[in-house]
C-alpha positions in Angstrom: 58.4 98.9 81.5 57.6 100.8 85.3 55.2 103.4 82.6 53.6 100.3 81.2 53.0 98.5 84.5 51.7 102.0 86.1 49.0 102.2 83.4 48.1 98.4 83.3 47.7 98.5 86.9 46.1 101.8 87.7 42.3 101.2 86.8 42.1 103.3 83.4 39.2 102.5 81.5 37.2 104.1 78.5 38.7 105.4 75.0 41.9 106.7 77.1 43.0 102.9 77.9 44.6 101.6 75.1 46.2 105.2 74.0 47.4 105.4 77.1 48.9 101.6 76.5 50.0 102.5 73.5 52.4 105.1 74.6 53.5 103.4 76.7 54.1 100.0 74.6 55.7 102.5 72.2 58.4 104.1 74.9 59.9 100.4 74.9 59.3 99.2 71.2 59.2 101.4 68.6 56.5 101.0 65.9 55.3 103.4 62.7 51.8 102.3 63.0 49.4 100.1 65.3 46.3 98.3 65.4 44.7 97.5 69.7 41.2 95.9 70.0 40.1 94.3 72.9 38.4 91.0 72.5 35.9 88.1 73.6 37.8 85.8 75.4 35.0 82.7 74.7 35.4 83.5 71.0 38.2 85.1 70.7 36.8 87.9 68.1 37.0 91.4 68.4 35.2 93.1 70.5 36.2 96.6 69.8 39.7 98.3 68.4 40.9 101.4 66.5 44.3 101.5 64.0 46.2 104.0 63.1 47.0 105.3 60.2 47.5 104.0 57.7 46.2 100.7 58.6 42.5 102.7 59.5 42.2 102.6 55.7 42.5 98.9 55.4 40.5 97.8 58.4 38.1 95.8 55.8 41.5 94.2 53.9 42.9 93.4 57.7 39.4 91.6 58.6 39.2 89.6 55.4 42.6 88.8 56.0 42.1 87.4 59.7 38.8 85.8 59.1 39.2 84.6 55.2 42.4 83.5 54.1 45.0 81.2 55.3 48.0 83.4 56.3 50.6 83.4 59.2 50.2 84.8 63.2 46.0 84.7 62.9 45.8 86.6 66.5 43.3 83.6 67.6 45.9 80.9 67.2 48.9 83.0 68.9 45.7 83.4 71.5 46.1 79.8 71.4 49.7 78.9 71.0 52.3 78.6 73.9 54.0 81.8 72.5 51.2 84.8 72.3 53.8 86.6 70.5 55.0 86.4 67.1 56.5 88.7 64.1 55.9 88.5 60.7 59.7 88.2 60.1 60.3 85.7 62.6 57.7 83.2 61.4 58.8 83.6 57.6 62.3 83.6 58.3 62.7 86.6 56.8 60.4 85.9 53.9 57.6 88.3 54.5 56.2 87.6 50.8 55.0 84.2 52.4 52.5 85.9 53.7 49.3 86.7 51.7 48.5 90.2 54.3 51.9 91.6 53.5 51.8 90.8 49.9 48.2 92.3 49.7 48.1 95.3 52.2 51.1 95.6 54.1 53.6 95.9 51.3 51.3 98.3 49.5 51.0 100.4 52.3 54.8 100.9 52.6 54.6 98.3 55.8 57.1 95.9 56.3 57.6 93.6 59.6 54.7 93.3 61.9 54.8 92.5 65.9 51.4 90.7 66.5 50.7 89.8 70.2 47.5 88.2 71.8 46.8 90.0 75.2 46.3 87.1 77.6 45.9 87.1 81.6 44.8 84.6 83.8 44.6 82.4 80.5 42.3 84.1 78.7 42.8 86.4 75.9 41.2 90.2 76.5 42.6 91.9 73.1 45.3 92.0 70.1 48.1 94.4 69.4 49.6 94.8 66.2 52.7 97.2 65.4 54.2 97.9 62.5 57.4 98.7 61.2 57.9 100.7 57.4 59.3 98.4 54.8 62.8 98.4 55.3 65.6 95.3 55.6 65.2 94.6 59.1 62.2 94.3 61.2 61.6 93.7 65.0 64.1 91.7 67.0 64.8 89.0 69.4 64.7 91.3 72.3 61.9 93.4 71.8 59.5 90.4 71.1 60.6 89.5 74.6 59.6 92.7 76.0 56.5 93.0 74.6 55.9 89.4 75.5 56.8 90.4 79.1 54.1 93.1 78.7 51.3 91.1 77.4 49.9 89.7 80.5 49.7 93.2 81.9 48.2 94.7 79.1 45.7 92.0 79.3 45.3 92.3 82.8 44.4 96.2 81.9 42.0 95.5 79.1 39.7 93.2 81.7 40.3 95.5 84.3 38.7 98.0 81.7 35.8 96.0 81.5 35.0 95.3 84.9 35.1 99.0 85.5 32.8 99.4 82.7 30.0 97.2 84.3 30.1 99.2 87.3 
């Protein structure tokens, strides 16, 4: 977590930042695949964001998904919701084919649980994460939603910093 807080707190900006997040994120929970994008925090929409492969290749799939079709952990409601963090596991109760994402690109790709986190500080919501686990049995646990819980704010906190910089 002392990496994490480092690079939330040290004034990063540009493409670097959320690489640089990511790394660290990934020292503490480890994921196969992620999706970061910053966001509006009036709207809540994205704002900006890359993903990894393989999820690059379904970016239009993932935004159809958010923005079209009733499915589970919609990063504007977690924005919203007292937890902003949530996995796909721990909302389905271990039914991931409850959701219409997994069942139509995650499960496809060879993805199976997903850790989806709204990046709020100071009440507002800066940006997303996603990680992703492959399809296997188990997914993320108890422990690890609580880290990167812990985490969010500071991520968030690093995202606006990012864009204060940037109107220098």
């Amino acid at each position: 977590m002392q990496d994490l807080l480092r690079h939330c707190h040290s004034g990063l900006d540009g493409p670097d930042l959320p690489h640089s997040l990511l790394r660290s994120v990934r020292r503490m929970v480890p994921a196969d695949a992620a999706f970061f994008a910053t966001a509006d925090p009036e709207s809540l929409l994205f704002t900006g964001g890359f993903a990894e492969v393989p999820l690059a290749a379904a970016t239009g799939e993932f935004l159809d998904n958010e923005f079209g079709v009733a499915d589970v952990n919609k990063f504007a409601a977690l924005a919203t919701a007292p937890s902003h963090v949530a996995s796909l596991d721990s909302v389905t109760s271990g039914d991931r084919s409850a959701s219409a994402r997994y069942r139509e690109i995650m499960r496809p790709l060879g993805l199976g649980d997903e850790l989806r986190v709204a990046l709020v500080a100071n009440s507002q919501c800066w940006g997303y994460l996603c990680l992703h686990r492959t399809d296997r049995a188990s997914g993320f646990i108890e422990s690890e939603l609580r880290l990167v819980a812990a985490a969010a704010p500071h991520l968030g906190h690093a995202l606006r910093q990012a864009l204060l910089l940037q109107g220098r």
